[in-house]
C-alpha distance (Angstrom), angle and dihedral (degrees) to the residues before:
residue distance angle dihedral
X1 . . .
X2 3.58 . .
X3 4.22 119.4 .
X4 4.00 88.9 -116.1
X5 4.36 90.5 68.7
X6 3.61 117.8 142.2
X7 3.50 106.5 -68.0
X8 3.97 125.5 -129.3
X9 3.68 121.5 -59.3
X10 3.47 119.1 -134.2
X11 4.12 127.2 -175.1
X12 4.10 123.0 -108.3
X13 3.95 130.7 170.1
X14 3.29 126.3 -122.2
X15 3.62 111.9 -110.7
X16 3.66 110.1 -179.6
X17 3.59 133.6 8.9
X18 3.96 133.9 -167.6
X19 3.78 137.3 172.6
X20 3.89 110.1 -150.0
X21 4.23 93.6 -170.4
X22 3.67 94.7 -66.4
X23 3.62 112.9 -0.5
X24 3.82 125.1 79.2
X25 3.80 108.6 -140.7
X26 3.59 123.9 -163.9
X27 3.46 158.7 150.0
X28 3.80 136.9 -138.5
X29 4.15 133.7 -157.3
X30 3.51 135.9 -167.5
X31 3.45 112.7 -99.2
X32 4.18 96.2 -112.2
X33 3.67 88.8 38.2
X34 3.89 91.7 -110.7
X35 3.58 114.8 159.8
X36 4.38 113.7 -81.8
X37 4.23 114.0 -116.6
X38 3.59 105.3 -86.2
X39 3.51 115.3 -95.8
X40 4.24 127.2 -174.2
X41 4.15 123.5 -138.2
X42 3.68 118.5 -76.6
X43 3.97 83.4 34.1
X44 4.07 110.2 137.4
X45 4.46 127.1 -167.3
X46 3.84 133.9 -142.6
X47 3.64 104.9 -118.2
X48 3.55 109.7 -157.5
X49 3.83 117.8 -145.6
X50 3.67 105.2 -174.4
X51 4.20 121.3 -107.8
X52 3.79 95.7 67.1
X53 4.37 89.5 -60.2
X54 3.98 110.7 140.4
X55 3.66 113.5 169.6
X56 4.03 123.4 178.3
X57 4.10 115.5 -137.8
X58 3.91 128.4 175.5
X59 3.90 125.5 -110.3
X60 3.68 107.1 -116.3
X61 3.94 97.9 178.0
X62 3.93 126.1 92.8
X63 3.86 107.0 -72.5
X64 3.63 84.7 -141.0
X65 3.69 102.9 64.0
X66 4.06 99.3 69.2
X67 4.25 89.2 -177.5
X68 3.39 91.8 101.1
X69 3.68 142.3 -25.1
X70 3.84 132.5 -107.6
X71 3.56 131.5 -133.3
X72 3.96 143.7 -177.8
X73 3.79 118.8 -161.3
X74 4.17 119.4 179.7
X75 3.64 115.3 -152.1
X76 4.03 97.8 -120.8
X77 4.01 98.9 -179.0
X78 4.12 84.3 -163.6
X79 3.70 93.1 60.8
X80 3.80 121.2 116.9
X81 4.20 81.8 -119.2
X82 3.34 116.3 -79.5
X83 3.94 100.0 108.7
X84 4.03 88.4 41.4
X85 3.78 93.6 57.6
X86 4.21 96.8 41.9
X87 4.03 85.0 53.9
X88 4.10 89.0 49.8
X89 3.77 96.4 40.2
X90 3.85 98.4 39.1
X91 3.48 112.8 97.4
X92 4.12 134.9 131.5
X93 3.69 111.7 -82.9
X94 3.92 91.0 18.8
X95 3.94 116.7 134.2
X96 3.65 119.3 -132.3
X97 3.77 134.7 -178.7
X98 3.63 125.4 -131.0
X99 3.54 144.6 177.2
X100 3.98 121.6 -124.6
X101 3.92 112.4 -93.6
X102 3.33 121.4 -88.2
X103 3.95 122.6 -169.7
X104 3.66 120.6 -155.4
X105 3.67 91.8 163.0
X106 3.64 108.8 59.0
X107 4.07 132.7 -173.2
X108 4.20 101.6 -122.2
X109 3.56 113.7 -132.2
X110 4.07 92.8 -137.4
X111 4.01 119.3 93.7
X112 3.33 135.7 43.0
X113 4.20 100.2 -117.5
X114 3.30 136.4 36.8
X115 3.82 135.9 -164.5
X116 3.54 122.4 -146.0
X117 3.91 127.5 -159.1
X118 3.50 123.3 -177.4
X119 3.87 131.1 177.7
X120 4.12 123.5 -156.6
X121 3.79 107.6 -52.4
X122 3.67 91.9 -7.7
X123 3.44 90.7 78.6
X124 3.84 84.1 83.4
X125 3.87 108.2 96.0
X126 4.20 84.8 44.0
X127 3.64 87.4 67.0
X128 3.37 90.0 55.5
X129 3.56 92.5 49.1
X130 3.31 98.6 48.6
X131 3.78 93.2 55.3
X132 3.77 92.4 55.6
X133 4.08 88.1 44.9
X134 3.62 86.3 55.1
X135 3.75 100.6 45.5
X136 3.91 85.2 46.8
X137 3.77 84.9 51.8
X138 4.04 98.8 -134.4
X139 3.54 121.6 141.1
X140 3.90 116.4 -100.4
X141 4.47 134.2 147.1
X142 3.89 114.9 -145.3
X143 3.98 105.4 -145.5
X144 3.89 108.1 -165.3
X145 3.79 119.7 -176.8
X146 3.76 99.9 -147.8
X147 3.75 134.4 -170.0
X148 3.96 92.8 168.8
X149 3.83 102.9 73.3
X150 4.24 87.0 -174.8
X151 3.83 89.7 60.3
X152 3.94 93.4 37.1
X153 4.12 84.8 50.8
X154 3.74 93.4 60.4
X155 4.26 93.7 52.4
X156 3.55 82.5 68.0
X157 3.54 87.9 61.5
X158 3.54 98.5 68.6
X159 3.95 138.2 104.8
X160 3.76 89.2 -114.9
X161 3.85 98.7 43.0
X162 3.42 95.8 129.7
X163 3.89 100.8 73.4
X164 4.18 86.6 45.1
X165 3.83 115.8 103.8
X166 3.87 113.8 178.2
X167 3.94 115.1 -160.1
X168 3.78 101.7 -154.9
X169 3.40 108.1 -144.0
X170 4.08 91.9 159.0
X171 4.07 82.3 120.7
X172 3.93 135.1 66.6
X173 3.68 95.7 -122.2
X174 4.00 102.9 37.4
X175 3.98 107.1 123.2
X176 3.78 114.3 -93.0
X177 4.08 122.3 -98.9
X178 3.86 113.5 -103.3
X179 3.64 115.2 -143.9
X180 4.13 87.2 -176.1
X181 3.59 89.2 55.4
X182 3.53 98.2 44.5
X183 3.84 94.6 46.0
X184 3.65 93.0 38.7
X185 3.34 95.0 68.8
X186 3.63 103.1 78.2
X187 3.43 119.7 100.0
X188 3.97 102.2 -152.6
X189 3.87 104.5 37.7
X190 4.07 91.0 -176.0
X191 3.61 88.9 57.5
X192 3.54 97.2 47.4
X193 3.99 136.4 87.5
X194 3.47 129.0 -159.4
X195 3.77 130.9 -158.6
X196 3.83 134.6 -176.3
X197 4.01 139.2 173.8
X198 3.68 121.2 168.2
X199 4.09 129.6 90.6
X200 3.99 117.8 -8.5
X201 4.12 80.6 -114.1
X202 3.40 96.5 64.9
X203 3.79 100.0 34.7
X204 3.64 91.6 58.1
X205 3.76 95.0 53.7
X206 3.71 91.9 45.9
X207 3.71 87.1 57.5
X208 4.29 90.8 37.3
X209 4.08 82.0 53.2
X210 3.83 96.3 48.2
X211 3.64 91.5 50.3
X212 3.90 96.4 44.7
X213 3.88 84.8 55.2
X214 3.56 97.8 50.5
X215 3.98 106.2 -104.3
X216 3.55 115.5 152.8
X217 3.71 122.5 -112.8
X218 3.30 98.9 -114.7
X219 3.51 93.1 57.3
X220 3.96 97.9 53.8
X221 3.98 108.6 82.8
X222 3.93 127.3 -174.1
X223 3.56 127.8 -167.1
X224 3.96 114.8 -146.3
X225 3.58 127.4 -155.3
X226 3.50 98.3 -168.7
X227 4.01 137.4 14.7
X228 3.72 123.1 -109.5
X229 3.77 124.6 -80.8
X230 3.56 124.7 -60.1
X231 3.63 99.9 -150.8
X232 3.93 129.7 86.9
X233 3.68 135.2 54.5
X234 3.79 127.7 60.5
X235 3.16 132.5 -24.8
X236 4.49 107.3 -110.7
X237 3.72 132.1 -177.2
X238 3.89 129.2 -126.2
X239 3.46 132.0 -152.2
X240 4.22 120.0 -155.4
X241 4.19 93.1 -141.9
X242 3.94 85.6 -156.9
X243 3.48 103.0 49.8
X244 3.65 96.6 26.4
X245 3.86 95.6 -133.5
X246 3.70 118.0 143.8
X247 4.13 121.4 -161.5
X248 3.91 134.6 175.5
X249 3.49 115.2 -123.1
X250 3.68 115.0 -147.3
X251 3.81 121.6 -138.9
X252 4.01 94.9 -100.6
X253 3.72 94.5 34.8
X254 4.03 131.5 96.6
X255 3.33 128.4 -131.4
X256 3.41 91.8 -129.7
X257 4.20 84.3 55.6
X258 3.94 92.4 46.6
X259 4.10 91.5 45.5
X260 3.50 87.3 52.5
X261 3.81 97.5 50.6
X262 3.83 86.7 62.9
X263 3.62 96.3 36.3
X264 2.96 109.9 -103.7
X265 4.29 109.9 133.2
X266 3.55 123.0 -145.0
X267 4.11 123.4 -160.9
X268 3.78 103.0 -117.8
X269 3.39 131.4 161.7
X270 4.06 117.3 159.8
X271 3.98 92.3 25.6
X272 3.38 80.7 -157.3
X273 3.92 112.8 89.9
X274 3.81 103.4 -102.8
X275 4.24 111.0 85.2
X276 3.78 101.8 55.2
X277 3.77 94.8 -131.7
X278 3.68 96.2 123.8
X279 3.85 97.9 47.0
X280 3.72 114.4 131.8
X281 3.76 134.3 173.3
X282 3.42 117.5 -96.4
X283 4.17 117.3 -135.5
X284 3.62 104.3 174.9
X285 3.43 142.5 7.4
X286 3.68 147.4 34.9
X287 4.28 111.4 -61.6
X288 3.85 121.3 -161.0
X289 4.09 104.9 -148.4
X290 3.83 115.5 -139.2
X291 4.14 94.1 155.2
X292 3.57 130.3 101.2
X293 3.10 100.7 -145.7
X294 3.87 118.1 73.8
X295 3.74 124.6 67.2
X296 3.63 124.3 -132.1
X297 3.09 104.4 -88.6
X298 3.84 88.8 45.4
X299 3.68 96.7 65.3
X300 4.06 96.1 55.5
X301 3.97 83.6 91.4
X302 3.58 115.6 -4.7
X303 4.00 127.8 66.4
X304 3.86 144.7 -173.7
X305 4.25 110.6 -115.6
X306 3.83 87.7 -168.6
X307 4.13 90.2 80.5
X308 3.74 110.9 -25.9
X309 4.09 108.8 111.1
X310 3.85 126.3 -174.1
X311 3.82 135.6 -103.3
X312 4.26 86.2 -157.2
X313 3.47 125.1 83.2
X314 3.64 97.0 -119.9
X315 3.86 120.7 18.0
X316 4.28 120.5 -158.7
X317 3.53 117.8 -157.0
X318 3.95 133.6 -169.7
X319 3.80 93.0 -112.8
């Protein structure tokens, strides 16, 4: 297993809890009210839900208030659990375990403006964001394309709700969000960072804007709540070196899936290419990357079985 694996959970309690219309937001302590792990913006925890269910959720609090940290669930009734079982199991006074944060979408210390862009519940790690931009004192606007007016009503809340602008779009005929007028706005491009989580839709023509405009790459930053597809392609076959089992996988079938057919278990825990849990190294072969997880220079030799595939024939992993 790779160095980055899930880190060690630790119990909290649930201090407060708050349903603005759809969205359970909370906030959890330690149980002898000693100071949480520090944590940056953009950082995210596993929440584990008992029966084998591990789901990862942003921080949405101020990373400089380590008394307790701040969640925002939505009730999604087509998940595959996760939000069901924080809204049943979320109460005051309920204990909780949790892993330490982990950020794989980072603020950059560079520039002198940033532009924010959040979409429904993924608006979450921008709140946290925006706190730490505050506290820092640099310029930035939060734009969040909103279709619960509840959850939009408590942004204005906030310290820094001055540089928020909510686009309500919680009816059929409100006027569509702009990412070109939103990102055009900005005087010095090259000094400017934008950042957006929400629906694939609107990510992708956050980042179509931004390039149409003339920001650099570098400066454009997504965050993904899921990796791409697993489906398509060939069919490939894996071999577990250590237990010398070989399966096929099939072209709309995990390796996780195909592993487990021939018993061979895998640690998962997001099955969807963002925690790390399922990285393995890789010993032969040609891998085809659909995580978000590892880095570059990560995925010369190691892989994610939850959705990655292979390009190779055969592919031989450390498991």
């Amino acid at each position: 297993m790779t160095d980055r694996q899930a880190p060690e959970s630790f119990a909290v309690v649930v201090d407060r809890a708050e349903h603005l219309g759809d969205v359970l937001s909370f906030s959890v302590t330690m149980p002898n009210a000693s100071p949480l792990p520090e944590w940056e913006a953009g950082a995210h925890v596993d929440l584990l839900l008992g029966d084998g269910l591990t789901r990862q959720y942003s921080l949405c609090g101020n990373p400089a208030d380590r008394s307790c940290y701040r969640l925002a669930v939505l009730r999604e009734p087509q998940s595959r659990g996760g939000s069901q079982a924080v809204h049943d199991i979320v109460r005051p006074g309920a204990s909780l375990t949790i892993g330490a944060p982990r950020n794989l979408f980072p603020l950059v210390q560079d520039g002198n403006h940033a532009v924010l862009v959040g979409g429904g519940i993924g608006v979450t790690p921008l709140i946290a964001m925006a706190y730490e931009l505050y506290d820092r004192g640099q310029s930035f606007t939060l734009h969040y394309v909103a279709r619960n007016p509840v959850f939009a009503s408590f942004l204005t809340t906030l310290p820094f709700a001055d540089s928020v602008v909510v686009h309500d779009r919680s009816s059929s005929d409100a006027p569509r969000f702009s990412p070109g007028a939103a990102l055009g706005d900005v005087a010095d491009k090259s000094q400017t960072h934008v950042y957006t989580c929400g629906p694939v839709g609107l990510m992708d023509a956050v980042f179509t804007a931004g390039q149409a405009l003339g920001y650099p790459d570098t400066h454009l930053h997504r965050e993904a709540f899921s990796a791409q597809p697993v489906t398509g392609g060939e069919g490939f076959a894996v071999l577990a070196a250590k237990s010398g089992i070989r399966v096929d996988v099939g072209p709309g079938e995990t390796i996780v899936a195909a592993l487990g057919r021939a018993g061979v278990k895998v640690s998962v825990s997001c099955e969807q290419g963002i925690c790390g849990s399922c990285v393995v190294s890789i010993l032969e072969g040609e891998p085809d990357h659909r995580d978000e997880y590892l880095t570059e220079d990560e995925r010369i030799d190691q892989i994610a079985l939850c959705c990655s595939r292979a390009r190779s024939a055969l592919l031989v992993v450390d498991i």
